[in-house]
Structure formats: C-alpha cells, structure tokens
One Martini backbone bead per residue (centre of mass of N, CA, C, O) as a GRO file, in nm:
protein
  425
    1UNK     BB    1 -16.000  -6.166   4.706
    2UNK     BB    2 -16.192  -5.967   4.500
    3UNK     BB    3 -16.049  -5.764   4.409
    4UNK     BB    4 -15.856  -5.494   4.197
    5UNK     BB    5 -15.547  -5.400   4.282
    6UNK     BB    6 -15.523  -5.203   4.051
    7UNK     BB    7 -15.743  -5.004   4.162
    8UNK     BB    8 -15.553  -4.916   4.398
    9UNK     BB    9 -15.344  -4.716   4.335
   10UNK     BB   10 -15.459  -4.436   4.377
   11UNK     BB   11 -15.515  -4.468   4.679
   12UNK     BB   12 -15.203  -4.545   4.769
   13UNK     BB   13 -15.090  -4.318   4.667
   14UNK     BB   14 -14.845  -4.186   4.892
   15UNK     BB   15 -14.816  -4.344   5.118
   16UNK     BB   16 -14.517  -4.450   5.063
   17UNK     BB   17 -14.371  -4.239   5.160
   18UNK     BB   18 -14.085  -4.190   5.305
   19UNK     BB   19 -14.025  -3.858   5.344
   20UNK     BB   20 -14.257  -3.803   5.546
   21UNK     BB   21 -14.128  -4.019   5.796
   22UNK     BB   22 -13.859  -3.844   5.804
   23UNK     BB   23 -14.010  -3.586   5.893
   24UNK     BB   24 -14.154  -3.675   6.149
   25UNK     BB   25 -13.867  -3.791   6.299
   26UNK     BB   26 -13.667  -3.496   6.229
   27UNK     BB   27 -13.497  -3.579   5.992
   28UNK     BB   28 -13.242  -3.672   5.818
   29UNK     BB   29 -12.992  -3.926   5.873
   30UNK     BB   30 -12.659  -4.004   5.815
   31UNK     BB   31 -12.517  -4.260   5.863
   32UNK     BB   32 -12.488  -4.382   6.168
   33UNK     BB   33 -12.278  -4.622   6.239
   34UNK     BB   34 -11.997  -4.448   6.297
   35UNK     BB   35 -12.159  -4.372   6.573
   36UNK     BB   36 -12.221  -4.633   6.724
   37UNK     BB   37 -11.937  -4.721   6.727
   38UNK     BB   38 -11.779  -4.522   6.885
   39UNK     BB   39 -11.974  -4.606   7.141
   40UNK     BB   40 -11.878  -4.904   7.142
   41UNK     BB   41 -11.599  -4.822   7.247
   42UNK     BB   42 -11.655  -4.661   7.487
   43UNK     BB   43 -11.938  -4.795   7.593
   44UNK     BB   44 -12.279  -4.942   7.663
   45UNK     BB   45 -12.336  -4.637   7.811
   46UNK     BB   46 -12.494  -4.359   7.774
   47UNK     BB   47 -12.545  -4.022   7.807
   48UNK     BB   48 -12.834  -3.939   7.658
   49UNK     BB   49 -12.941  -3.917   7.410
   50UNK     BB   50 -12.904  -4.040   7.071
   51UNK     BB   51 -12.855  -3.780   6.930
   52UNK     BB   52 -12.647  -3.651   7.168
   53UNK     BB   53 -12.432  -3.872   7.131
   54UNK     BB   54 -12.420  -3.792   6.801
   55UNK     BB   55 -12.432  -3.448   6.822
   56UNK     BB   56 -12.738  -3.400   6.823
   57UNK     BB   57 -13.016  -3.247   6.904
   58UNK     BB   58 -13.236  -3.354   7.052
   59UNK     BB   59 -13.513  -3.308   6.836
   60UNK     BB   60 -13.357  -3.551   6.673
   61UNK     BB   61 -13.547  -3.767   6.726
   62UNK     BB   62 -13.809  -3.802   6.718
   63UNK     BB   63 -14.151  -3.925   6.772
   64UNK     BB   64 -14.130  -3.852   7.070
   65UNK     BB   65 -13.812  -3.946   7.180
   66UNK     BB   66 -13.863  -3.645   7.316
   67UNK     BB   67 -13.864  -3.499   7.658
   68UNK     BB   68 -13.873  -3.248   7.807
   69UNK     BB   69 -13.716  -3.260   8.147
   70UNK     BB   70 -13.545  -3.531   8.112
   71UNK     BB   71 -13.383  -3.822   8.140
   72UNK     BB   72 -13.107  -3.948   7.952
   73UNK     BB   73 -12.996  -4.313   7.810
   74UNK     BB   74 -12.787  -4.476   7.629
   75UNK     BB   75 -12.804  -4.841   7.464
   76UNK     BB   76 -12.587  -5.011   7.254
   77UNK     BB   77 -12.502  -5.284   7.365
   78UNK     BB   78 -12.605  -5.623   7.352
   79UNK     BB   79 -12.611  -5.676   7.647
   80UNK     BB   80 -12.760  -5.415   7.747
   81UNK     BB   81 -13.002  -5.458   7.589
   82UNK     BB   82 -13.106  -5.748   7.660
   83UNK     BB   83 -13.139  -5.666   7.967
   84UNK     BB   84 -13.340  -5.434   7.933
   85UNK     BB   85 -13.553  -5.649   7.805
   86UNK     BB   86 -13.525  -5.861   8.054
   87UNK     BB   87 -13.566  -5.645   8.271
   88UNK     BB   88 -13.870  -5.522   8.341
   89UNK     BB   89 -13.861  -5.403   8.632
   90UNK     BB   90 -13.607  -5.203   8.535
   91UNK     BB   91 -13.758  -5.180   8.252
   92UNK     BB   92 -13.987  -5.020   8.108
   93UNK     BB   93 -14.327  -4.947   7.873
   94UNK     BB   94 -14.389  -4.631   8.013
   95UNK     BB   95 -14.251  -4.463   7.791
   96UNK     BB   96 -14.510  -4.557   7.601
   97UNK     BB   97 -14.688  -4.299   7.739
   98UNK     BB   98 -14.521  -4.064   7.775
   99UNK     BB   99 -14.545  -4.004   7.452
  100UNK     BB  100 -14.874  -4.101   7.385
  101UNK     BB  101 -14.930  -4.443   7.289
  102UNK     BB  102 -15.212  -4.435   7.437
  103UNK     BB  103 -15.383  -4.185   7.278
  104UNK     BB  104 -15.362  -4.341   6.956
  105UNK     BB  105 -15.437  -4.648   7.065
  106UNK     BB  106 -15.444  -4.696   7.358
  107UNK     BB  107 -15.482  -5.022   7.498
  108UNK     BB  108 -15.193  -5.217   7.521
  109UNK     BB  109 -14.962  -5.471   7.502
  110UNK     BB  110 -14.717  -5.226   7.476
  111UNK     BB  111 -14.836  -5.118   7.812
  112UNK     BB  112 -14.804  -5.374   7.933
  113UNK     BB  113 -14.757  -5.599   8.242
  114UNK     BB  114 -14.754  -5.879   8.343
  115UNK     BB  115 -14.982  -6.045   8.370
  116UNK     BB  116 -15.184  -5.865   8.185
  117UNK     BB  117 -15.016  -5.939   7.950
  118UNK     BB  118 -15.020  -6.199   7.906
  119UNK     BB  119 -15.287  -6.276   7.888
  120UNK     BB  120 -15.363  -6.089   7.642
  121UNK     BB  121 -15.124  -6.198   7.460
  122UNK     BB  122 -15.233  -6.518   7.434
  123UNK     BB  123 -15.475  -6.428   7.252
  124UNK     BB  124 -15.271  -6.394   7.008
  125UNK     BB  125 -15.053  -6.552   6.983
  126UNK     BB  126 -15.071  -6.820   6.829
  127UNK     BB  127 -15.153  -6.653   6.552
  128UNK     BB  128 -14.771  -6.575   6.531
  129UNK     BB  129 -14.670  -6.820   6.526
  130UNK     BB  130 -14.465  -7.044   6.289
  131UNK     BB  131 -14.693  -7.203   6.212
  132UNK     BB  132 -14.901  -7.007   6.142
  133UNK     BB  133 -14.742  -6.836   5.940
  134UNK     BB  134 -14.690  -7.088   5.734
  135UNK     BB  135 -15.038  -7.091   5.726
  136UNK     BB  136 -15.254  -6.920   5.736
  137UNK     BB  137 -15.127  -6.699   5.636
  138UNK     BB  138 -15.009  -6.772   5.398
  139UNK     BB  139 -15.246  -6.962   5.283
  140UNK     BB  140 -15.488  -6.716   5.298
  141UNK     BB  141 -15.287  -6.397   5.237
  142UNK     BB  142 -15.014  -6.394   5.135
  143UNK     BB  143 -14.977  -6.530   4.862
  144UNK     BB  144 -15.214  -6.432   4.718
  145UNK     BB  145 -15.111  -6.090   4.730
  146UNK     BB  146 -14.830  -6.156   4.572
  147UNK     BB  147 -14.984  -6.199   4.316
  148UNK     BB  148 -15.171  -5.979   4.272
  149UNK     BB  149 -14.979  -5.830   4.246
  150UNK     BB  150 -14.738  -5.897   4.041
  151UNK     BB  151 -14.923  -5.864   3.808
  152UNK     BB  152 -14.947  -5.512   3.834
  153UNK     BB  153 -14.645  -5.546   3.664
  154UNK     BB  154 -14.512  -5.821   3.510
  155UNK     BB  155 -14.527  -5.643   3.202
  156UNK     BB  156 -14.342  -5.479   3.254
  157UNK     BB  157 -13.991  -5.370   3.233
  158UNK     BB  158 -14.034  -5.216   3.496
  159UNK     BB  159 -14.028  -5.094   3.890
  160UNK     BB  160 -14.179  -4.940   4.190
  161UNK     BB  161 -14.134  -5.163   4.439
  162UNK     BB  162 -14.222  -4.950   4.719
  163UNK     BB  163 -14.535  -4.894   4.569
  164UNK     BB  164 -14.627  -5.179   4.436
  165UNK     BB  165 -14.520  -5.381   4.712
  166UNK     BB  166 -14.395  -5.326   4.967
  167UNK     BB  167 -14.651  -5.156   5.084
  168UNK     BB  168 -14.869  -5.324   5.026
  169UNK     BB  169 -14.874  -5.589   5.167
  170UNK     BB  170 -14.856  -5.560   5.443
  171UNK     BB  171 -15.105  -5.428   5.475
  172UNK     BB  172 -15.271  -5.600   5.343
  173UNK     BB  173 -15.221  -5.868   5.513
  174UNK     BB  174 -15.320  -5.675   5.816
  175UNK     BB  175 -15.624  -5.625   5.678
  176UNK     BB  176 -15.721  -5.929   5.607
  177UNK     BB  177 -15.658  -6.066   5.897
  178UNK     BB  178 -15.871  -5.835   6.010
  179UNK     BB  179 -16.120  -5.854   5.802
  180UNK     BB  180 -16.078  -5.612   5.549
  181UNK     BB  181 -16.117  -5.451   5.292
  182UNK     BB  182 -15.949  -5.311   5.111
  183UNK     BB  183 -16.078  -5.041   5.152
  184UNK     BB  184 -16.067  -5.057   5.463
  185UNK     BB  185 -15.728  -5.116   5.455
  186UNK     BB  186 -15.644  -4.790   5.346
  187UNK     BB  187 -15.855  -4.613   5.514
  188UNK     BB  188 -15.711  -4.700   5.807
  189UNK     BB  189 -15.408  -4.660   5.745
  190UNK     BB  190 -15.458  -4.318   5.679
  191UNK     BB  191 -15.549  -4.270   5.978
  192UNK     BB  192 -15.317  -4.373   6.114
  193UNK     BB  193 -15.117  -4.156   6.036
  194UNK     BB  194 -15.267  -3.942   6.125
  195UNK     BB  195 -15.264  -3.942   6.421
  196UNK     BB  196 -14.922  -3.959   6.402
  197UNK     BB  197 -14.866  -3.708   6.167
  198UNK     BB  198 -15.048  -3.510   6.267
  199UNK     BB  199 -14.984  -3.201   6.359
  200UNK     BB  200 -15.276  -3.155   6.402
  201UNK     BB  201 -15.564  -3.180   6.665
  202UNK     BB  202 -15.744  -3.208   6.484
  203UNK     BB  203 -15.679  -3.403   6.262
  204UNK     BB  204 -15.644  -3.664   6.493
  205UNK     BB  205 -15.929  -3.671   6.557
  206UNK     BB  206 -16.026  -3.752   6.278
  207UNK     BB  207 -15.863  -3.977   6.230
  208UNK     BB  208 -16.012  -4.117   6.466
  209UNK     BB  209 -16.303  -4.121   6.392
  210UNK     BB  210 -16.269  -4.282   6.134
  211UNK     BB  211 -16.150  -4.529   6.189
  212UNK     BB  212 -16.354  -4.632   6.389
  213UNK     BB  213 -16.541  -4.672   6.235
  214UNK     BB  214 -16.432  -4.919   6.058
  215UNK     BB  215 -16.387  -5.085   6.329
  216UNK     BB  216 -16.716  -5.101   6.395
  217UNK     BB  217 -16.812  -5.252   6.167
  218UNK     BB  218 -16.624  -5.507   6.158
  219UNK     BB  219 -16.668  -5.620   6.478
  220UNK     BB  220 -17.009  -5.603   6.481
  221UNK     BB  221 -16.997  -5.837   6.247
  222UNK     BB  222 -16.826  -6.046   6.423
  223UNK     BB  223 -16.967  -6.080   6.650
  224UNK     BB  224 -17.245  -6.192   6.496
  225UNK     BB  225 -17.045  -6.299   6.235
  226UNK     BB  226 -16.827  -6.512   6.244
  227UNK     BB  227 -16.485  -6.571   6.059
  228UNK     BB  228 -16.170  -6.591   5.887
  229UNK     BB  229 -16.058  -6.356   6.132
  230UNK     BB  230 -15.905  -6.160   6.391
  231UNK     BB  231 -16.142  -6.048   6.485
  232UNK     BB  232 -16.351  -6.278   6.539
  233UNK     BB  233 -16.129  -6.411   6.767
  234UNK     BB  234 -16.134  -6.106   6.929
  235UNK     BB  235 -16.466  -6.141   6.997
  236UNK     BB  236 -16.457  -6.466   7.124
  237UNK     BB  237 -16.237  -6.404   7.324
  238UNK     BB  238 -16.144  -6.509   7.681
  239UNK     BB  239 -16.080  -6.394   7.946
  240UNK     BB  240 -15.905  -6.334   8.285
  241UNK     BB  241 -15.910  -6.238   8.561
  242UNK     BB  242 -15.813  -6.188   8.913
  243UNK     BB  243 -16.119  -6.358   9.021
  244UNK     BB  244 -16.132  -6.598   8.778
  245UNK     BB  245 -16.304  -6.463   8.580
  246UNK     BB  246 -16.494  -6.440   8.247
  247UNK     BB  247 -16.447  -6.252   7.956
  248UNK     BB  248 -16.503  -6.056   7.711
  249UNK     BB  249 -16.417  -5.859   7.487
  250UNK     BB  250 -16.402  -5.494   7.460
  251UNK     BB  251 -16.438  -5.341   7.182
  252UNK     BB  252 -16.158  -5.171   7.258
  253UNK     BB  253 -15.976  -5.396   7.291
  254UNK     BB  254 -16.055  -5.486   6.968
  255UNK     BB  255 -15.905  -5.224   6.876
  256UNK     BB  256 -15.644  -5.168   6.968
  257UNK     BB  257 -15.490  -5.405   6.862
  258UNK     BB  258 -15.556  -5.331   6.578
  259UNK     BB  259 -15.385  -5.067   6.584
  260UNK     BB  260 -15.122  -5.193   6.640
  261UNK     BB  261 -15.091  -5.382   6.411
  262UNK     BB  262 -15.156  -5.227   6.167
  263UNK     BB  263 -14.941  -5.012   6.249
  264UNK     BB  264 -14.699  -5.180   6.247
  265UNK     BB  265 -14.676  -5.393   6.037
  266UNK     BB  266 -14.673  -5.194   5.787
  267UNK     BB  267 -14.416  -5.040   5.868
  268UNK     BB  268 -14.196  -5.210   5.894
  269UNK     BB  269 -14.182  -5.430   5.685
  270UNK     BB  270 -14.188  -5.214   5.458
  271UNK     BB  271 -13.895  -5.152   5.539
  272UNK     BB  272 -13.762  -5.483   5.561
  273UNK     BB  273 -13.807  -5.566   5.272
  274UNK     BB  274 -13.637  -5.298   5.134
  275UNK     BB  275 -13.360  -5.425   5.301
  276UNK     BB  276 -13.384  -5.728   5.191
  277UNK     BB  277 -13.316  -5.657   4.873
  278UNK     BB  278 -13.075  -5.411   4.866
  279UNK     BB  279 -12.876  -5.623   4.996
  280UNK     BB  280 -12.902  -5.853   4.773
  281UNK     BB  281 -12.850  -5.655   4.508
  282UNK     BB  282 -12.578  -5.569   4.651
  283UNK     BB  283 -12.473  -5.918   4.641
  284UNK     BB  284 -12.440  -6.109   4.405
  285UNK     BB  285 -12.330  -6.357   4.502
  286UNK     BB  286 -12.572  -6.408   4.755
  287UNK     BB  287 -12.809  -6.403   4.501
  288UNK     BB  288 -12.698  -6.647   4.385
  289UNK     BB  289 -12.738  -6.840   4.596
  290UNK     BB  290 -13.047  -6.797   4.669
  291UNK     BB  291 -13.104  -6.887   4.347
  292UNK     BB  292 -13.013  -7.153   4.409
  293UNK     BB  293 -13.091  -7.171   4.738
  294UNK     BB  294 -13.357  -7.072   4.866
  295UNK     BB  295 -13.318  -7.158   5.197
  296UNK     BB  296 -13.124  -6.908   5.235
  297UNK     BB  297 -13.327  -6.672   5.268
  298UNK     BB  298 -13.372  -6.686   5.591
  299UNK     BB  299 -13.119  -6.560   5.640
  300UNK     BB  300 -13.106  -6.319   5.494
  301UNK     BB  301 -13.310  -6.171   5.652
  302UNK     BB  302 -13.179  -6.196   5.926
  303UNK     BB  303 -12.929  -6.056   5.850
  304UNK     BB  304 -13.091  -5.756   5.764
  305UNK     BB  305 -13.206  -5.734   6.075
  306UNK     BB  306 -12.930  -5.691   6.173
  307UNK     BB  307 -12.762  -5.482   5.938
  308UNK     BB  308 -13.090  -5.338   5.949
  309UNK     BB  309 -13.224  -5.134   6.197
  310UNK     BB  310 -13.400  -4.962   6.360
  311UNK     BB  311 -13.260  -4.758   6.625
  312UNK     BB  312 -13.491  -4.779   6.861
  313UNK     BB  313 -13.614  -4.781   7.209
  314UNK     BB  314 -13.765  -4.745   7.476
  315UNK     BB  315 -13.752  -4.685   7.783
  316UNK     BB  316 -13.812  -4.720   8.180
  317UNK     BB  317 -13.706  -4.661   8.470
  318UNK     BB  318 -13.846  -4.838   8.782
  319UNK     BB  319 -13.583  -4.842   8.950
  320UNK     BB  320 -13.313  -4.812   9.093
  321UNK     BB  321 -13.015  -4.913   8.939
  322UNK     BB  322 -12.793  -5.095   8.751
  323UNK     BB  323 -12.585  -5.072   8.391
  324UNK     BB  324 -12.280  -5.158   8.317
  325UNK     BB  325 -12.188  -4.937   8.580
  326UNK     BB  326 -12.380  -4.720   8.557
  327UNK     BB  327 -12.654  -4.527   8.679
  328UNK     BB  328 -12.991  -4.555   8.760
  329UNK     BB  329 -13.255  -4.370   8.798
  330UNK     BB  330 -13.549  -4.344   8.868
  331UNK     BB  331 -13.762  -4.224   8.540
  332UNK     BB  332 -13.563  -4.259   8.340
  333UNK     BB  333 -13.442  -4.254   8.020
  334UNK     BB  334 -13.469  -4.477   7.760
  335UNK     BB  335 -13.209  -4.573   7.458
  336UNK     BB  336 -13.262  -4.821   7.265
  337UNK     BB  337 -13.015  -4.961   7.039
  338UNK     BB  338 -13.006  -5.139   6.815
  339UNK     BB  339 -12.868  -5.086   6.577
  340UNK     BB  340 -12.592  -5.097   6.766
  341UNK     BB  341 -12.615  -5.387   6.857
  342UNK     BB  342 -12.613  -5.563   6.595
  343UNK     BB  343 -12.278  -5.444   6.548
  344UNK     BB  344 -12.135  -5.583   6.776
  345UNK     BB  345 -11.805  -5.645   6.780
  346UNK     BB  346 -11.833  -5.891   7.035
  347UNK     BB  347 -12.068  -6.064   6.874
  348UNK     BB  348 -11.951  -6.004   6.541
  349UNK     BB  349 -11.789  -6.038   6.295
  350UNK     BB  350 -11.785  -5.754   6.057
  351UNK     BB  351 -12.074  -5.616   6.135
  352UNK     BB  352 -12.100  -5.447   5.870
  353UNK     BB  353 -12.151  -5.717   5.702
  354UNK     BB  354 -12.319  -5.871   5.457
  355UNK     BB  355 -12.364  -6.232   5.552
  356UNK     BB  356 -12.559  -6.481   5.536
  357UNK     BB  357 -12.278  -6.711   5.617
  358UNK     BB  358 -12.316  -6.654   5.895
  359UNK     BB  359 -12.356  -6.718   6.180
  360UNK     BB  360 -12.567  -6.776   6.396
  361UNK     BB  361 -12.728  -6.515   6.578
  362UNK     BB  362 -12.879  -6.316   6.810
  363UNK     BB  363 -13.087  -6.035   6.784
  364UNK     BB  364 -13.261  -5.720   6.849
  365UNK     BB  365 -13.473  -5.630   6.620
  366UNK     BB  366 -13.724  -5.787   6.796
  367UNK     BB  367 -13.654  -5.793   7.062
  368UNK     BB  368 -13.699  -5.893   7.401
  369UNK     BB  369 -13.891  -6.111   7.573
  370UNK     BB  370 -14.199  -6.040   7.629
  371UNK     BB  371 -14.182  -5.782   7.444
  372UNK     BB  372 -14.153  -5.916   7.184
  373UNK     BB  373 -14.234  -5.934   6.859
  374UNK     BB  374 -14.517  -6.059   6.760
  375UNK     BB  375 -14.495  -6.042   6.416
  376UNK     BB  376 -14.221  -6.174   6.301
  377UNK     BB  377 -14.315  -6.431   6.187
  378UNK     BB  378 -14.478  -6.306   5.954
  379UNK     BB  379 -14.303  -6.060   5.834
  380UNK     BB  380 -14.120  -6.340   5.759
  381UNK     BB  381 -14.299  -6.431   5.564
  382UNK     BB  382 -14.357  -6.236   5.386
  383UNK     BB  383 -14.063  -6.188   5.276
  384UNK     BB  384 -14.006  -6.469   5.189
  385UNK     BB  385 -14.238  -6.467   4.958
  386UNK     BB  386 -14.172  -6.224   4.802
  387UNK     BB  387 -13.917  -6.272   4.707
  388UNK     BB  388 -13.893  -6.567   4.598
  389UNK     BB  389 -14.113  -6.467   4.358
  390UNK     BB  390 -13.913  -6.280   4.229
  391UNK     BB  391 -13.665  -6.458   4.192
  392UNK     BB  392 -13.858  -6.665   3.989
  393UNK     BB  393 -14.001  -6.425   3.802
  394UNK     BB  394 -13.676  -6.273   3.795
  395UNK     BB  395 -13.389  -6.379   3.738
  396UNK     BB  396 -13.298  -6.046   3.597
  397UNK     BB  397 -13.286  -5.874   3.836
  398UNK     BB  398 -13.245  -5.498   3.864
  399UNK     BB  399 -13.098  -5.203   3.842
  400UNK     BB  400 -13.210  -4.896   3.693
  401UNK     BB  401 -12.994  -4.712   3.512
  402UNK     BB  402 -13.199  -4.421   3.507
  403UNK     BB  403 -13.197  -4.435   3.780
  404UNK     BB  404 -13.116  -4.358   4.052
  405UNK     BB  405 -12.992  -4.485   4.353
  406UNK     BB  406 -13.041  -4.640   4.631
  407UNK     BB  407 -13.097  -4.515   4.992
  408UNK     BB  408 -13.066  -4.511   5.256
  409UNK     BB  409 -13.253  -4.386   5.518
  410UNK     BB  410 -13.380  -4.142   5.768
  411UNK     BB  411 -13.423  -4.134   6.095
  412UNK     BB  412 -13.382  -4.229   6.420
  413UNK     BB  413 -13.623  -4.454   6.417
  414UNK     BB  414 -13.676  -4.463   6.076
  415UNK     BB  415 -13.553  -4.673   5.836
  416UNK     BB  416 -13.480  -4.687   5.487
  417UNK     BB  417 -13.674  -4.674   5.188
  418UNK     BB  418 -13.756  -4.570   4.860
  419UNK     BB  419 -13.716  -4.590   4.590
  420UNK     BB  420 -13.728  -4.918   4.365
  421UNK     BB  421 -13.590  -4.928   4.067
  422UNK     BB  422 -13.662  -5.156   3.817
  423UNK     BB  423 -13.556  -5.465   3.634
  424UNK     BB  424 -13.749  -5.746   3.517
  425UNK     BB  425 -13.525  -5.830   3.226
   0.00000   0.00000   0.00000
C-alpha cells in the first residue's frame, strides 16, 4: 500500500456512523435477548416475523426483511435454525431475491443454489479457506493495513477505535485483496452503501452507476495484465458449463463477486471487531487471561461470534414440508434467528455469560451448510491480527472515563457498537 492511510481520515469521516446503519435497518431496538430467550423457552419455531415475535409491528423488520402480504414463520432454536441451513431443497436463498438483493448486487453465490452454486463458489472457495487467510491474506493485506492504520493514531493519548481501526480495517482489507487503490476502496464502499441505504430511486442509480466505473477500470486492467489479487484471479479464472464446456467469467459475473463481498466483508467484520474488543474490554480478568496466553484469542473471538451476532437470515420454504412439529407451506418467509439460536440454553449452558474458557461446541454465527459464510475464515483472521496488535502494543488500554461508555445496539437485522472511545496508556 503506497498510500498515507492517514490522508485518508477526510474521506472515511461519516463511513462508519453506526446510527444511520441503525436507522435504516428499522430503527433502534433495545437488547432482543430476553426476547429470544422468552421464544427459546416457548418453542423452536414461531408465526410470525422475528419483530412481530418480539411485539414490534412488522416494518420493524427492516431492511427489506419484512414485504407486505407474504406469511412469515421465526426460527429460534439451535437445532431447527441449523436444520434450516443444511435442508437447502427445503428452504431456498431465493427469500433474498424476493428482498430485492439480485437489484443491487446482481447474480451472485448468495442467490444461487445446486450445481450452479457450488460451481461458482468453488472459483474462490480456495482463496477464503484458513489456509489462505492466515498466508496470503495475513501476509500480503491484513497485517501491513494493521500496522499502517495503528500508526495513525498510536501517539495520541486516547481514540475512538471504531473510526479510527474497526471500521477501515475490513474496508481496507477487502478493497486491496480485490486489487484496488485506498481511493478507489473508499469510493466504492461509499457507493455500495448508497445503493443499499439510500432511499431515493435516483440515488441507487447514480452509486449504481459510479460503482460500476470503478469496477470497470479494475477488471478491464486485471483482464489485460493480472497481478496479485482476487480481481485478477477472477478475470482468469475458467468455470464449466452444463455441456461440459469451459470459459472465463465475464465482466458482470466478475463484478457481482466483488459487489458482494466487499459490501459483505466490510459490514459484518466492522461490526464484530467492536463485539469482540467490547466483550473482552468488559471482562477484565478473561483479558488479562487473552493478554497472559495470546493462543486464547482464537477461543475469545468465537465465542465473541457465538455470544452476539447480527440477529436474523431470511430463508423461504420451496416446498411445503414440517420443521421442528411445524407445518410450513411452501413459499413462506422465514426469519432465521441466528441470534437466538446462538444462546439457545439446550446447546449451552448460561448462554448467556461471555466465557472464552467454555467448551467450544459449534454456533451458526457463520450460518451452514453450503452457503455458510464464504468470508469467515478471513474475518477471523482480520479480527485475531487487529486484537493481537492493540493488547500487545497497548496492554493498559481501557474505556477513557471521559466518553460515555459503549454500549452495543443496532437494528433487528444488525446489531453493533458505534463510537468506542478508549485511553491507550
């Protein structure tokens, strides 16, 4: 990276606001979780959208999770949400068609299924596994962006990490693994969120537009003369046909990919950086454990992952079928509750406590199955290198008694921290 990540503080201001991912989600809503459990205790499957569950009217789904005039069913429990996920003939990926998100992503392995998918999936599965992201992706992207960014701030006294580190990381991450320059990953992430979030039809057009070129030049260089990064990869790389027949990707299928995972990579990751900064700044003696035994980070991180994630996934029933005692007809809505599933007292005990030292047993943060989340093992990656560094290059940090104190917070579909203000010695 050649650039000085610190010129670039101008152009991130406002990226990363927190409240206005809230507001555009529905609206703020206070901690679900005695709402899940409430759920969790009546029974693994409810009528219903996941707002309508919790007593909130329907468009507090938000985010396109709620369309007028279809039946929704919420899906709480650990086991019926993973059936869920591994029953794929049984509940499609085609609820996010219906969303809208084939509108503003295009065709991506997020909306494919069968064959096709796995195909497709299987051109970058290789580059996500943990393989790949503790070599290239660490060696090549995340660490040197860890450092350059700690940098930008390591002489103040105090900053607000969720500025300044948590939200340009994953940004920066993967706009340089898909081979683009700070300025050209700044302004496309800023156009991909106009597409998503803003409200007017005009607006999602022109970031639709505005995207597009610089997607344009990227590809069409990467085309002529590939280097080392995944635009590249994906302009050489050779899919098969039905017929057995072989040929490149073209332009828009190289541009889909990108549309999704850098608008996926930068949301989600940005978002559980600061759950896994804030469970452990909150748990003083399982930090100083982190900070005694770095190899516990991996542990702190999953279960970080387990003990808050984004609230829901959408699913629809592609043939009527029974879930969990159920009876769902086929082209219901369901509202995947990741969120409850994850605290479900069958699967855990005290579901609730964040505990680093408990067993691992598996959560469906990542969701499963075959579209289990493409990008995790890199986000982990991000998360485990970024951590590392704060606790190793400041290990008297602390919330600065000045600031309010975080507290997390977010929308029905995805939860977070905003500004997290902290002293660094």
């Amino acid at each position: 990276m050649s650039q000085d990540l610190a010129n670039a503080e101008s152009a991130l201001d406002g990226m990363f606001d927190f409240q206005a991912l809230v507001d555009a989600g529905g609206g703020a809503l206070d901690d679900p979780y005695p709402g899940f459990a409430a759920l969790l205790a009546k029974g693994p499957v409810h009528k219903g959208s996941l707002a309508e569950c919790l007593g909130l009217p329907p468009e507090r789904n938000g985010g396109g999770y709620y369309i007028p005039g279809n039946d929704y069913y919420t899906v709480v429990s650990f086991a019926a949400v993973s059936n869920v996920f591994i029953r794929k003939d049984d509940f499609g990926v085609e609820a996010y068609l219906d969303m809208g998100i084939g509108d503003e992503f295009g065709d991506t392995i997020l909306t494919m299924e069968g064959l096709r998918h796995r195909r497709y999936r299987d051109l970058v599965q290789e580059y996500f596994q943990p393989a790949a992201a503790g070599s290239w992706w660490h060696d090549v992207v995340i660490s040197g962006l860890v450092e350059q960014l700690i940098a930008t701030f390591e002489d103040r006294p105090s900053v607000d990490l969720n500025a300044q580190f948590f939200g340009p990381l994953p940004l920066q991450t993967v706009t340089a693994g898909f081979g683009m320059s700070l300025d050209e990953g700044i302004e496309f992430r800023r156009q991909l969120a106009a597409r998503v979030y803003d409200q007017s039809p005009e607006g999602r057009i022109e970031a639709r537009e505005a995207a597009g070129k610089i997607l344009e030049r990227v590809i069409r260089e990467r085309q002529a003369q590939p280097q080392d990064d995944l635009v590249s990869r994906l302009a050489h790389a050779v899919i098969e046909e039905d017929d057995g027949s072989r040929r490149k990707l073209n332009f828009d299928e190289i541009a889909s990919f990108c549309r999704l995972v850098v608008f996926a990579g930068g949301e989600t990751t940005w978002r559980q950086l600061g759950i896994a900064f804030y469970a452990l700044l909150n748990n003083p003696s399982q930090l100083a454990d982190v900070m005694a035994d770095p190899s516990l980070l991996k542990n702190a991180i999953l279960e970080s992952t387990r003990w808050y994630s984004d609230a829901l996934f959408p699913r629809k029933v592609m043939r009527d079928t029974v879930l969990h005692g159920t009876e769902l007809p086929a082209g219901t809505q369901l509202h995947v509750a990741i969120g409850a599933a994850n605290r479900d007292p069958e699967r855990w005990d005290h579901p609730d406590r964040y505990d680093i030292h408990r067993p691992y047993q598996r959560s469906v943060a990542f969701g499963a199955g075959v579209h289990s989340c493409l990008g995790q093992h890199v986000a982990r990656q991000e998360i485990a290198t970024a951590l590392g560094a704060l606790f190793e290059r400041f290990p008297n940090i602390r919330w600065d008694p000045a600031k309010p104190l975080p507290r997390i917070t977010g929308s029905m579909s995805q939860r977070g921290l905003g500004d997290l203000h902290v002293l660094l010695r």
